[in-house]
BADO-86167 format. One record per atom (N, C-alpha, C): x, y, z. Coordinates in steps of 0.2 Angstrom, whole numbers, plus 5000, padded with zeros to 4 digits. Example, Ala and Ser with C-alpha at 12.3 -4.5 7.8 and 13.67 -1.06 7.14 Angstrom:
BEGIN
506649725039;506249785039;506649845039;506449895035;506849955036;506450005039;
END
This chain:
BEGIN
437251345683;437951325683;438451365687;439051335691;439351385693;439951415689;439951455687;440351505683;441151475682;441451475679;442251445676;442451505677;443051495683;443351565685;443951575680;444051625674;444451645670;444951645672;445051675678;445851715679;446051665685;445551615687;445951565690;446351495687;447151495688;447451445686;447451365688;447151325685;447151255688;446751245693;446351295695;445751305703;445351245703;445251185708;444751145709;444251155707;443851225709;443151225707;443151245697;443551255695;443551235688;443751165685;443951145689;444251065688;443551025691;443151045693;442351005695;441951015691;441851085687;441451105682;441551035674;442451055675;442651035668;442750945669;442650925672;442550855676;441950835675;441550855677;440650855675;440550845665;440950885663;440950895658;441150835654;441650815657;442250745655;441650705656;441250695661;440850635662;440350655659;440050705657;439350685652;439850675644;440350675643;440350665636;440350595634;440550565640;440150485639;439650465637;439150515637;438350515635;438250525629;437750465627;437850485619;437250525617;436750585613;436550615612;435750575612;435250625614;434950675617;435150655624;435250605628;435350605635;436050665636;436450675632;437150715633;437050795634;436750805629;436550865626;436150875634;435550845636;435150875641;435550865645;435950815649;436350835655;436850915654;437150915650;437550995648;437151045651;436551025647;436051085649;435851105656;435551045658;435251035667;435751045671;436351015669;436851025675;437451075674;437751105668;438051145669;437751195664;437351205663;436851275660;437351275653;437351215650;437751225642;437351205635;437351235632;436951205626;437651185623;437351105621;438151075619;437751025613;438151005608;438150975601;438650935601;438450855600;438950795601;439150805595;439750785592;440150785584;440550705586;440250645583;440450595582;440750575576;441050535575;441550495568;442050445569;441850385568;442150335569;442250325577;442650305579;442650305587;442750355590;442950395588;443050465594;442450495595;442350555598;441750595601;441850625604;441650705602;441750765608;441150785606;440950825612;440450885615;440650965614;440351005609;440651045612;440151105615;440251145619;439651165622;439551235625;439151255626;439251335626;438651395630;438951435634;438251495634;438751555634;438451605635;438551685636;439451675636;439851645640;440351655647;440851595642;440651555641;441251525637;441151485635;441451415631;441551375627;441951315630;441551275629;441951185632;441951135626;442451125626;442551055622;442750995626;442250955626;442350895629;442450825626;443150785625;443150725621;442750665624;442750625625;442650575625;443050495627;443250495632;443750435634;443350365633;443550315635;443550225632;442750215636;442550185633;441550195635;441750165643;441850105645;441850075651;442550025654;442649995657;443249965660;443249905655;442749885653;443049825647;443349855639;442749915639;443249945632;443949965631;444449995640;445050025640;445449945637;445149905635;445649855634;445649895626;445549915623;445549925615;446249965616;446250025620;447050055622;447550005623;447649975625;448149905629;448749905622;448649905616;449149915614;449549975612;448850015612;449050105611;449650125617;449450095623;449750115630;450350055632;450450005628;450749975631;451149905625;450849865621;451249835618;451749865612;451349915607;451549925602;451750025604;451850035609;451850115612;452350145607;453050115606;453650125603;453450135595;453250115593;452850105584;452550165584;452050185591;451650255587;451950305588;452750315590;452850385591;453250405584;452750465581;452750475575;452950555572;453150575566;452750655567;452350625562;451650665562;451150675560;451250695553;450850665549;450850685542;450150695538;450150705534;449450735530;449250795532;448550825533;448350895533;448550895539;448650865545;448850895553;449450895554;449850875548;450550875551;450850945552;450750985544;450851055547;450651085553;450351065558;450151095564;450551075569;450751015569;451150965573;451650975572;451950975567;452650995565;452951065568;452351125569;452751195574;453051145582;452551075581;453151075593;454051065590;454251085585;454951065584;455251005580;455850985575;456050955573;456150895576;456050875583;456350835586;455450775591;454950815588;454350815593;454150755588;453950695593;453650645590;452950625596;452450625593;451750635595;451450555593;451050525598;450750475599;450250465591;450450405587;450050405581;449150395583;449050335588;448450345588;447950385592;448350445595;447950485597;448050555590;448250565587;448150595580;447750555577;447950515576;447350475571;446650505574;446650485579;445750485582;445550545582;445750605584;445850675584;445550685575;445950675569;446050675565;445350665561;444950595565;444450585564;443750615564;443850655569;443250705572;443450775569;444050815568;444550855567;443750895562;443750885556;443150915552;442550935554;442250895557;441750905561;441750945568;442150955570;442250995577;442551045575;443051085573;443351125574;442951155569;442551155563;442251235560;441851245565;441451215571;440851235576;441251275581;441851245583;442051285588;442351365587;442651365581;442551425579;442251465574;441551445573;440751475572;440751505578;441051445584;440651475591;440951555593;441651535591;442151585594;442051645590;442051635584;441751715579;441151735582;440651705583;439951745585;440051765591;440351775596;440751785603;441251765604;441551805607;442251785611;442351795616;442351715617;442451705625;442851635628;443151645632;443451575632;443351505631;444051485627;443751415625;444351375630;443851315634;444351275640;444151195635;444551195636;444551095635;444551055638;444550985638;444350935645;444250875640;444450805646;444350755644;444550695648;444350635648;444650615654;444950525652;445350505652;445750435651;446050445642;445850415638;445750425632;445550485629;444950505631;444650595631;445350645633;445650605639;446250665643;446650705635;447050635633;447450635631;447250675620;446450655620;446550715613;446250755616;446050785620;446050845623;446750905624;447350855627;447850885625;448150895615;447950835613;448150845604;447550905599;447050915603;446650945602;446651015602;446851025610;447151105609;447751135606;447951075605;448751115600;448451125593;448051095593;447751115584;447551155586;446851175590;446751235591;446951265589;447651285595;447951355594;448351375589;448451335586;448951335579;448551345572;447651335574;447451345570;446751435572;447251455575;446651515576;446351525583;446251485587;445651455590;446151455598;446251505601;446651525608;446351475612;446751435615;446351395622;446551435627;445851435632;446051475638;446551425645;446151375645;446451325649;446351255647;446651195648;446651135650;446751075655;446151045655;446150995661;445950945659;446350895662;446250835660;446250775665;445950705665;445750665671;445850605668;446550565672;446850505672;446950505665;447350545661;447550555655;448450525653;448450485648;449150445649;449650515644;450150485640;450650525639;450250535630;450450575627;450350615621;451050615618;451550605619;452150645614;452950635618;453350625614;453850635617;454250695622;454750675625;455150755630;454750825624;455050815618;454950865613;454250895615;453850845612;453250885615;453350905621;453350885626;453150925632;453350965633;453850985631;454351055633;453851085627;453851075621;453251125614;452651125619;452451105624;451751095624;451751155631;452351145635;452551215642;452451265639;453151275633;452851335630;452551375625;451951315624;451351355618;450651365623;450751325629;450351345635;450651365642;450751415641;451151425649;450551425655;450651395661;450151365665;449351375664;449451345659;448651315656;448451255656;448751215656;448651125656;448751105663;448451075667;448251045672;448050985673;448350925673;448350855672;448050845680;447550815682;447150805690;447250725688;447650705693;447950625694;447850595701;447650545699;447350525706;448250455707;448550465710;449150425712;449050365710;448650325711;448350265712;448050225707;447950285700;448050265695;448750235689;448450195687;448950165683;449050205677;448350215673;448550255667;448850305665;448950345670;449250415665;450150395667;450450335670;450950315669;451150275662;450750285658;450650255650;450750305646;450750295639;451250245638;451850225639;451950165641;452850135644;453050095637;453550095636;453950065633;454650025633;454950055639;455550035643;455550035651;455850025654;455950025660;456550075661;457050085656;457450105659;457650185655;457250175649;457150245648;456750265642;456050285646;455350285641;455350355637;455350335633;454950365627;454550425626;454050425630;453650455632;453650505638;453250575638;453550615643;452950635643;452650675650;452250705651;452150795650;451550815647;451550905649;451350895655;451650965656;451450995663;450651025665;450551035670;450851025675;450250965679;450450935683;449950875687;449950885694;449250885694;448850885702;448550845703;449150825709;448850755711;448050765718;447850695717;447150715720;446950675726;447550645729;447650625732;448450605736;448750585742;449450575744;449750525740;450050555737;450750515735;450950465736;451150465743;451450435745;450850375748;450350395748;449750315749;449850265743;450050315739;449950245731;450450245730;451050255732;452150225732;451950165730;451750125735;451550045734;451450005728;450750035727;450450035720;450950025713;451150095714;451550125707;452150075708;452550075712;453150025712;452949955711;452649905716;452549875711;452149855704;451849895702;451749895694;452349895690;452849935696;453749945689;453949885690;453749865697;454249785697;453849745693;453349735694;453049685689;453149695681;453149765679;453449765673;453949745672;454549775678;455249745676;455649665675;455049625678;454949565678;454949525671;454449575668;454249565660;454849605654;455049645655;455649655650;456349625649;456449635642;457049605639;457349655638;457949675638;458349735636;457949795635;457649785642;457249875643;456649875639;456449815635;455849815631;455249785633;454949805635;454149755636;453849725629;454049645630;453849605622;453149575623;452749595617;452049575614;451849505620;452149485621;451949395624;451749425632;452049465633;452049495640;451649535642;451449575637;451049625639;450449635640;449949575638;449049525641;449049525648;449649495653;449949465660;449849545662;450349605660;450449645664;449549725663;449549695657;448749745655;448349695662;448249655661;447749635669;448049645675;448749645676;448949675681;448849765682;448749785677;448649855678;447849885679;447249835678;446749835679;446249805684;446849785688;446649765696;446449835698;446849895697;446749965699;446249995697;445849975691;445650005685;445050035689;444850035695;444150075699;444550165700;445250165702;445350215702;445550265696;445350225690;445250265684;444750285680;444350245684;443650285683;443350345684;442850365679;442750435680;442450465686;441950395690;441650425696;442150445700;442750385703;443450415705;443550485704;443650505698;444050585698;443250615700;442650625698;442150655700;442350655706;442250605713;442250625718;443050625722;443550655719;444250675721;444050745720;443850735713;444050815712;443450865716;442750845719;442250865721;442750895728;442950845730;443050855737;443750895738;443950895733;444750955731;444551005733;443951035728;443551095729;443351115734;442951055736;442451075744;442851085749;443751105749;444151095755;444351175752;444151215747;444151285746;443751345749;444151395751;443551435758;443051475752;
END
């Protein structure tokens, strides 16, 4: 494996490692566990429960946690509400055993219900491994995850760190939003340039979840690398807002609308796949001396 450079910030060749990662935790076990091994020299242990899945995985040098995103292009319809009908509904604070932890991003921080939920799921089963791992050495712990995976990979390190368990860095592939303004400003300053969102322009999802047109709900942490020009997918991105805006009533995106505009957003849906980010991000790197 090529080494995960510590002291480099958001660095391609750490965004290729942790990207490999994202796509083996699509793998489900014994095929996952051997990929880790073969291809990034990790001994890794899948912890499943109910629909979520992370990997987490490890040798001498450091510790990877890797969630798990939407199995294939026809599963991402199961998000379609999470991202888009009912987006408004899940923005919640957290309550039960994870609230206390959710509750430090501020009085004001309202966090995506079903991406807690899901997190919440796995929560048990992952976190006493990852800190066995971290007791028996200490070594960096990075995160990762890619569509779905992106986004509890961000709710995932804020547990972390609130519960002991220092994340070194985070990266994340075609990951939509996590939390309101509140969080994102809680998320800058609980991670100061540690989170690294690599976005391909072209993709639709990490523009999710929307709720208005004129003034969403939803905010992004810092900071995103895009993996590609901008200004090639303007087109793109704008009409998706016109066609949303075609579909709102008083800034709302209503229930009847939202089947029309999910298929228009998955004309795109190649550039949110993972082989996409595998090979943006491959070639981000290969342009490094």
């Amino acid at each position: 494996m090529s080494d995960l450079i510590q002291d480099a910030a958001g660095d391609a060749r750490n965004a290729r490692i942790l990207a490999r990662a994202a796509s083996l935790a699509y793998r489900d076990e014994p095929a996952g566990a051997a990929g880790f091994k073969s291809e990034l020299g990790l001994d890794a242990k899948l912890v499943s429960v109910n629909n979520t899945q992370a990997y987490i995985a490890q040798d001498d040098k450091d510790i990877v946690v890797a969630f798990r995103g939407s199995q294939a292009p026809t599963s991402i319809d199961g998000l379609k509400d999470w991202l888009l009908t009912n987006a408004n509904d899940f923005l919640i604070i957290p309550e039960g055993r994870a609230g206390t932890d959710f509750a430090a991003a501020g009085v004001g921080a309202r966090f995506h219900k079903g991406f807690v939920t899901a997190l919440g799921d796995v929560w048990d089963g992952l976190f006493p491994l990852v800190d066995a791992a971290m007791q028996q050495k200490e070594r960096p712990l990075w995160v990762t995850g890619h569509s779905l995976g992106g986004a509890l990979a961000l709710v995932g390190a804020w547990r972390f760190q609130r519960q002991m368990a220092p994340v070194h860095q985070v990266y994340t592939f075609g990951a939509p939003m996590v939390g309101n303004a509140d969080v994102a400003t809680a998320f800058e300053q609980a991670f100061p340039n540690k989170i690294f969102r690599f976005v391909d322009p072209s993709d639709l999802v990490p523009k999710l979840p929307t709720v208005s047109l004129i003034a969403n709900a939803f905010a992004h942490c810092p900071a995103e690398v895009p993996l590609s020009d901008a200004t090639a997918a303007a087109s793109n991105a704008f009409d998706f807002m016109k066609q949303l805006g075609g579909r709102v009533v008083d800034g709302i995106l209503g229930n009847e609308h939202a089947d029309s505009m999910w298929d228009y957003m998955k004309s795109s849906i190649m550039c949110h796949l993972m082989p996409n980010y595998l090979a943006k991000v491959d070639a981000k790197a290969s342009q490094l001396p």
